[in-house]
ZADOBA-480920 format. One record per residue (C-alpha): residue in one letter; y, x, z. Coordinates in nm, 4 decimals, always signed. Example, Ala and Ser with C-alpha at 12.3 -4.5 7.8 and 13.67 -1.06 7.14 Angstrom:
! ZADOBA-480920
[a [-0.4500 +1.2300 +0.7800]];
[s [-0.1060 +1.3670 +0.7140]];
END
This chain:
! ZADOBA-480920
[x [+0.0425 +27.7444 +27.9110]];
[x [-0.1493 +27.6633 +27.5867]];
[x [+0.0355 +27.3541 +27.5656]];
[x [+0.3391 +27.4839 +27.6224]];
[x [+0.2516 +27.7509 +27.3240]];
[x [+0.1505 +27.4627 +27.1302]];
[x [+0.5021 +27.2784 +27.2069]];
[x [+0.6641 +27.6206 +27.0956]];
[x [+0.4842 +27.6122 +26.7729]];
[x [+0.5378 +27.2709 +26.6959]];
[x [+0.9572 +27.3190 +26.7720]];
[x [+0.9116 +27.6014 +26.5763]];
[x [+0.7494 +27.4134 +26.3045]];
[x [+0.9646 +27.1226 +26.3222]];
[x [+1.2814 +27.3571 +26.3201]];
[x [+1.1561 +27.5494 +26.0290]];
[x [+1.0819 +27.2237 +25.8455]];
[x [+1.4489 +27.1386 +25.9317]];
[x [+1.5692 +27.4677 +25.7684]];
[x [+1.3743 +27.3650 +25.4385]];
[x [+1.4757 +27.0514 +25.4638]];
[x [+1.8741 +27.1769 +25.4796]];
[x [+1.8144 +27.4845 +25.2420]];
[x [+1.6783 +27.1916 +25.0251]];
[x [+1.9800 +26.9778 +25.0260]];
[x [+2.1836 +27.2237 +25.0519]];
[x [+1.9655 +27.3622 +24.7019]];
[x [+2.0097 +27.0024 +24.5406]];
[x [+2.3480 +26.9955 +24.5828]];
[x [+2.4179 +27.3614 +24.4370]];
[x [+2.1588 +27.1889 +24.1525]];
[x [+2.4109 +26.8557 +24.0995]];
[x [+2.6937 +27.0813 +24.0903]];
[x [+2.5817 +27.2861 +23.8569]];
[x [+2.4790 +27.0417 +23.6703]];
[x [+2.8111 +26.8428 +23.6571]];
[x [+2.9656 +27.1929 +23.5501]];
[x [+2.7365 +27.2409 +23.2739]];
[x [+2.8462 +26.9039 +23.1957]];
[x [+3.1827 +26.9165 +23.2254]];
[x [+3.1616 +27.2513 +22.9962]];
[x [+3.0217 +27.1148 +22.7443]];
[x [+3.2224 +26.7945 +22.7353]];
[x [+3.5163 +27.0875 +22.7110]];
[x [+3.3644 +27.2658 +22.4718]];
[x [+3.2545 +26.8892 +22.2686]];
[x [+3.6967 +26.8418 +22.3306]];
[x [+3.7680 +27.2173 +22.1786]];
[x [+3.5401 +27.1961 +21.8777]];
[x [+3.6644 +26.8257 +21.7921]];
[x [+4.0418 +26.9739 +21.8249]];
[x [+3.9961 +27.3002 +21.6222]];
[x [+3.7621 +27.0495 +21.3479]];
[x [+4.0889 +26.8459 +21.3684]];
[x [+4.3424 +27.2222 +21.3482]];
[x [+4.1007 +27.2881 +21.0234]];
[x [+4.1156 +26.9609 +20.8555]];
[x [+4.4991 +26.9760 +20.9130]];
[x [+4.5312 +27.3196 +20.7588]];
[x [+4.3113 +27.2673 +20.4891]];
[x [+4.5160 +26.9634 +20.3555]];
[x [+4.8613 +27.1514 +20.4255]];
[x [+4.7023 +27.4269 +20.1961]];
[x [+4.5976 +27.1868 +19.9412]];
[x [+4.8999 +27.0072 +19.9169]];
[x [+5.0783 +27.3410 +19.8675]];
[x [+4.8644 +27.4428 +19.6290]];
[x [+4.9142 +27.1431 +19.3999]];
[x [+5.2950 +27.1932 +19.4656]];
[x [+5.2514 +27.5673 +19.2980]];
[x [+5.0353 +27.4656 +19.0536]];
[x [+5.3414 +27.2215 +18.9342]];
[x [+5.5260 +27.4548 +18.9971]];
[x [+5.3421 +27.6518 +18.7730]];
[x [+5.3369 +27.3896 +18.5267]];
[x [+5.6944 +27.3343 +18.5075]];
[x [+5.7152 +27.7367 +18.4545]];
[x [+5.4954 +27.7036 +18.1696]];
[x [+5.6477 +27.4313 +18.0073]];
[x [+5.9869 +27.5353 +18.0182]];
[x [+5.8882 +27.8812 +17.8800]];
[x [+5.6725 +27.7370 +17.5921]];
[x [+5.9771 +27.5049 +17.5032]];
[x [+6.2322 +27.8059 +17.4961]];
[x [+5.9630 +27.9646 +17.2830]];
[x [+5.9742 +27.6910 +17.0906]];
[x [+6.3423 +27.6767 +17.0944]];
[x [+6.3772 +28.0444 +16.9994]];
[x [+6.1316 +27.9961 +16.7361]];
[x [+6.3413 +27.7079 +16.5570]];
[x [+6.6690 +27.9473 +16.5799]];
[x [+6.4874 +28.2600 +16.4603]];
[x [+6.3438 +28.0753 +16.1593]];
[x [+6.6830 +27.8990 +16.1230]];
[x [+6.8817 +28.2359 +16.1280]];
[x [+6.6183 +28.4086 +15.8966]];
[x [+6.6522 +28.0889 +15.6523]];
[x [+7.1058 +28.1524 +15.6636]];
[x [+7.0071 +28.5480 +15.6257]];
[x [+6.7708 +28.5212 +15.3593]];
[x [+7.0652 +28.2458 +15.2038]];
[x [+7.3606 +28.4925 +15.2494]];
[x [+7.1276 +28.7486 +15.1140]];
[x [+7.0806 +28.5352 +14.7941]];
[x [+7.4412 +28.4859 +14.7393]];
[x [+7.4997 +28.8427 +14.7865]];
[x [+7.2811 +28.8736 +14.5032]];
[x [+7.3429 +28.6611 +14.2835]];
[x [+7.7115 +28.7576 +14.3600]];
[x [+7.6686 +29.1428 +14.2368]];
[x [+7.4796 +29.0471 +13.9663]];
[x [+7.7533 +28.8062 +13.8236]];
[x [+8.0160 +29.1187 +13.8977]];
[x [+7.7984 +29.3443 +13.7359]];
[x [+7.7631 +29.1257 +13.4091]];
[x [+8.1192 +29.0847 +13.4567]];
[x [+8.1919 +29.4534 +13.4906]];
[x [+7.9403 +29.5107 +13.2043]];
[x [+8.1635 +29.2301 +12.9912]];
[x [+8.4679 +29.4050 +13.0883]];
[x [+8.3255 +29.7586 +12.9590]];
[x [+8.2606 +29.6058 +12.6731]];
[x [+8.5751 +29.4198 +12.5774]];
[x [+8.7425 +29.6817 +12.6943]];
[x [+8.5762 +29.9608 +12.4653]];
[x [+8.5940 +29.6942 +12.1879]];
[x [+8.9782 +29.6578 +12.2402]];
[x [+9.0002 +30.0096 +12.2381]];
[x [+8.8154 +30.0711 +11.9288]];
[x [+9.0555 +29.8282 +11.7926]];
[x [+9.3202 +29.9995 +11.9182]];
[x [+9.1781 +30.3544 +11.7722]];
[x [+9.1385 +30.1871 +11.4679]];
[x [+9.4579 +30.0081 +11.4414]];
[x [+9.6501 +30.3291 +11.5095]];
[x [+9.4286 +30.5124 +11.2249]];
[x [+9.5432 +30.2691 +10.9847]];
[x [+9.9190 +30.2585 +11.1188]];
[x [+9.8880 +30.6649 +11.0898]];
[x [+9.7457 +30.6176 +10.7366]];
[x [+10.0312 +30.4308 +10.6255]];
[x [+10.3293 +30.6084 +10.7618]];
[x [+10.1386 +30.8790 +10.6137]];
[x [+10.1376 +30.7002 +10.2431]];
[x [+10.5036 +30.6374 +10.2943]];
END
């Protein structure tokens, strides 16, 4: 009977050890797998960073190369206004020059008219002091006769 306790024991034992020995393998593989999905994650996430590095790169040099195209943009903008400054410029100091030209002749215009008018005064108040005094004497000698 002790023997056949011992045999017991020892079946027990060696079916126990079995267990461990399955819950083991059984442990190891959960272990690999877990391992090979830790893995495989971070080969994904390795993929995912080196794509959205890649989406970054490719938006930063789309946003560069539109900002150079507004900043000639820009450019052109600034040179065609400073040029139709410019432009304006030349005809404002171009009309002011005619103006201040017309202005001039206006001038100079009146001022002959007025010497003219002033000459005309005269010779006419000198012809008509003539006149007076032409008639006086004409008077004078009907008045003799």
């Amino acid at each position: 009977l002790a023997q056949f306790q011992w045999q017991v024991v020892v079946d027990e034992t060696v079916a126990i050890a079995h267990q461990v020995t399955a819950v083991a393998a059984s442990l190891q593989s959960v272990k690999d797998e877990c391992q090979a999905s830790i893995q495989q994650s971070r080969s994904e996430e390795c993929m995912r960073a080196e794509r959205l590095e890649e989406a970054i790169t490719r938006e930063s040099q789309q946003r560069e190369l539109g900002l150079r195209e507004v900043q000639e943009k820009l450019n052109k903008l600034f040179q065609a206004i400073s040029e139709e400054r410019s432009a304006r410029d030349v005809g404002h100091h171009q009309l002011m020059s005619r103006l201040e030209s017309v202005v001039a002749g206006v001038e100079s215009d009146r001022s002959m008219r007025a010497q003219e008018h002033a000459e005309m005064t005269r010779l006419y108040d000198t012809v008509k002091h003539q006149v007076s005094v032409e008639q006086a004497r004409n008077e004078e000698q009907w008045n003799w006769h």
